[in-house]
C-alpha positions in Angstrom: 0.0 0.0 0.0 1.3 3.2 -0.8 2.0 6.2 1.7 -0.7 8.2 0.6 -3.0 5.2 0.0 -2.5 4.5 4.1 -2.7 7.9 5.0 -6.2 7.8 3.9 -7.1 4.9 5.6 -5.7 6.4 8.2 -7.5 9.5 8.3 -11.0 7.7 7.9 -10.2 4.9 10.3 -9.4 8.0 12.7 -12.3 10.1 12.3 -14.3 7.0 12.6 -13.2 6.3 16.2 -13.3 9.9 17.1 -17.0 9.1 16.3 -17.5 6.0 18.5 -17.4 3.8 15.2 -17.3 0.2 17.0 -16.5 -1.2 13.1 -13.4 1.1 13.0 -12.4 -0.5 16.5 -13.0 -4.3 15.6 -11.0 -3.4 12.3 -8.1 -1.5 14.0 -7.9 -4.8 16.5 -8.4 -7.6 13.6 -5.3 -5.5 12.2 -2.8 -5.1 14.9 -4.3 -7.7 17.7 -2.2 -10.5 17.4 1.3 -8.2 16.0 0.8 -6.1 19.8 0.3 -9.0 21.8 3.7 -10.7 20.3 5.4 -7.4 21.0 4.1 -6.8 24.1 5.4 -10.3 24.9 9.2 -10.1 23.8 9.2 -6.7 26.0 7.2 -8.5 29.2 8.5 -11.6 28.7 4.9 -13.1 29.8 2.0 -13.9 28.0 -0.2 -12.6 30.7 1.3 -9.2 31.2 1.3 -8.8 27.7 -2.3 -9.5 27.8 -2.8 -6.5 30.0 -0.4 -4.2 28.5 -2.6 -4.8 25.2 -5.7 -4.0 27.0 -4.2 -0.4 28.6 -3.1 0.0 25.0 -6.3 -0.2 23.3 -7.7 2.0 26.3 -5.3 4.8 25.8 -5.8 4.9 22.2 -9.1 4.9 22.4 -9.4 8.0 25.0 -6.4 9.4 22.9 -7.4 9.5 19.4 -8.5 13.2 19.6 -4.7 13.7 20.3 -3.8 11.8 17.0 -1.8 14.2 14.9 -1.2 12.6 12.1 2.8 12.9 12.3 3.6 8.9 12.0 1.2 6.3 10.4 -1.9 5.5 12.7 0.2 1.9 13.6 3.2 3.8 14.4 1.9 6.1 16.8 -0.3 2.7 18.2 2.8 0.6 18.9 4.8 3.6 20.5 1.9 3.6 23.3 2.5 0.0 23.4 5.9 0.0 24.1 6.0 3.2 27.0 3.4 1.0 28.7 5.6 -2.1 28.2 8.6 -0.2 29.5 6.3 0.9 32.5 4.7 -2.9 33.4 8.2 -4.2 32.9 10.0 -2.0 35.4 7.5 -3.1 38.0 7.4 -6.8 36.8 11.2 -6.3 36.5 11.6 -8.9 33.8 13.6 -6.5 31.2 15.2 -3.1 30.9 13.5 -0.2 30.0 13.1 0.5 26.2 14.6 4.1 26.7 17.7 2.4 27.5 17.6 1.1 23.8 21.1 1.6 22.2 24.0 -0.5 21.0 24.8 -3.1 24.0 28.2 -2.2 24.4 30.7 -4.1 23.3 28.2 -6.6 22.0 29.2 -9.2 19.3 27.5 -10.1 16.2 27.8 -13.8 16.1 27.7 -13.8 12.4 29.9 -11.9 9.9 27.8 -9.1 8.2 29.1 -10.4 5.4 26.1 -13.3 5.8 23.3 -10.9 4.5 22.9 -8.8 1.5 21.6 -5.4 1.8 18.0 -6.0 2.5 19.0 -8.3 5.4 18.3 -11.7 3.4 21.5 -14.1 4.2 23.4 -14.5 0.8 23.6 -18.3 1.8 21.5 -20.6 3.6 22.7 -21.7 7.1 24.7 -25.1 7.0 23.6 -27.6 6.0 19.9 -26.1 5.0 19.7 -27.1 1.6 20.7 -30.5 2.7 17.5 -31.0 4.7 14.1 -31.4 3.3 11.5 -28.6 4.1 9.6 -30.5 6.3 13.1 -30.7 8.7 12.9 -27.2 8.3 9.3 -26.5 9.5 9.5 -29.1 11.6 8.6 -28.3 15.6 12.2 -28.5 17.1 13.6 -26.3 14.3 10.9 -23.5 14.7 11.2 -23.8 18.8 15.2 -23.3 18.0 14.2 -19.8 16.6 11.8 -19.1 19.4 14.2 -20.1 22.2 16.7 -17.7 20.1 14.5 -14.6 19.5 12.9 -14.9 23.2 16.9 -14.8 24.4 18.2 -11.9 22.5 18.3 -8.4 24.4 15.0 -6.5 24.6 16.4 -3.9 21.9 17.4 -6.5 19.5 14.4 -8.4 20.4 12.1 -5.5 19.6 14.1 -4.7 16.5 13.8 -8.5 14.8 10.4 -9.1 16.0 8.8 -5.7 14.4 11.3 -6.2 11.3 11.7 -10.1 10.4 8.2 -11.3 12.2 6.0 -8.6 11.8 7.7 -7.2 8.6 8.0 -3.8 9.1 10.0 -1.3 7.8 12.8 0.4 8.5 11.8 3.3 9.1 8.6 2.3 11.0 10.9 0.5 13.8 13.0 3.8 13.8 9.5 5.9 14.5 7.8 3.2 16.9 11.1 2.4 19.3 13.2 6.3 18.8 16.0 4.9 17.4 18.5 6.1 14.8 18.3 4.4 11.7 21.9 3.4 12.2 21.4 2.0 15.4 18.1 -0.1 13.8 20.6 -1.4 11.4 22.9 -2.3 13.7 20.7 -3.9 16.4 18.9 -5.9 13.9 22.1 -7.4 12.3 22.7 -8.5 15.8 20.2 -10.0 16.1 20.0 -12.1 12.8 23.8 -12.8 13.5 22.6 -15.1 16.8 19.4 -16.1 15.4 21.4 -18.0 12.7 24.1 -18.9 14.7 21.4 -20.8 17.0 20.0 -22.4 13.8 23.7 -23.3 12.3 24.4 -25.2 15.7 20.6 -26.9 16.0 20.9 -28.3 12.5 24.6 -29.7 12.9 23.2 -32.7 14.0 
């Protein structure tokens, strides 16, 4: 969808909840339900908290869309509430940092060489052995709980950064908006993070 296409969506989707439309509300939750409640998981790092932080989401953008300027996509400025009250719930569940500690992680490794992935993060070869294995192997349970286990131990910034990019699919730029990030710091956070990802996945399928 184009920019301008979504910006007016965007402005009708708005205008309808500023009116009480309860269509515009089933319609902005069948969109970005099941994406916040993933997000609001990898920040949490519980199911049930992430429930609730969901739930004050959808209440503060509710009693907030008169305050919607129209700066960022409608999504955007959605997934920023999500993550401030993310940041708050997981100071007091003190299960992660907070996300306005977001930065490089010091003297952080990528476990990869950046070499491994062409410019629009794809790797330029499959992991070992991958082309080896039939596709079943590779969809199989263990293989896709290898990821999981992976993703759910990187930091919360290069969590944040893989799940919005690589599971959700989201830009660039979108991740930079949502999380206040530089777009050099996305870059580098998310080749992190695609570094161990592999790396978990190279060692699972030397077997």
């Amino acid at each position: 969808m184009s920019a301008v296409a979504r910006l007016s969506d965007d402005r009708v989707l708005v205008q309808a909840l500023r009116l009480g439309d309860e269509r515009a509300a089933e319609q902005l939750l069948e969109s970005y339900g099941g994406a916040m409640k993933r997000f609001a998981a990898g920040l949490v790092g519980s199911a049930a908290v992430a429930d609730e932080v969901v739930q004050e989401t959808w209440i503060a953008v509710l009693r907030g869309i008169d305050r919607f300027e129209g700066r960022s996509s409608l999504k955007t400025w959605i997934f920023g509430i999500l993550a401030n009250i993310a940041k708050t719930q997981a100071q007091r569940e003190r299960r992660t940092v907070p996300l306005s500690s977001f930065q490089l992680e010091g003297s952080d490794e990528a476990a990869v060489d950046a070499a491994c992935f062409r410019s629009d993060g794809h790797w330029v070869s499959a992991p070992s052995r991958w082309s080896e294995l039939p596709e079943e192997r590779l969809a199989a349970g263990e293989t896709l709980a290898c990821i999981a286990r992976a993703l759910g131990a990187l930091p919360p910034a290069q969590r944040a950064v893989m799940t919005l990019r690589d599971v959700e699919g989201w830009s660039g730029e979108e991740v930079c908006a949502t999380l206040g990030l530089t777009d050099a710091n996305q870059r580098v956070l998310l080749h992190r993070a695609r570094s161990k990802v592999r790396a978990a996945i190279d060692a699972e399928l030397q077997v």
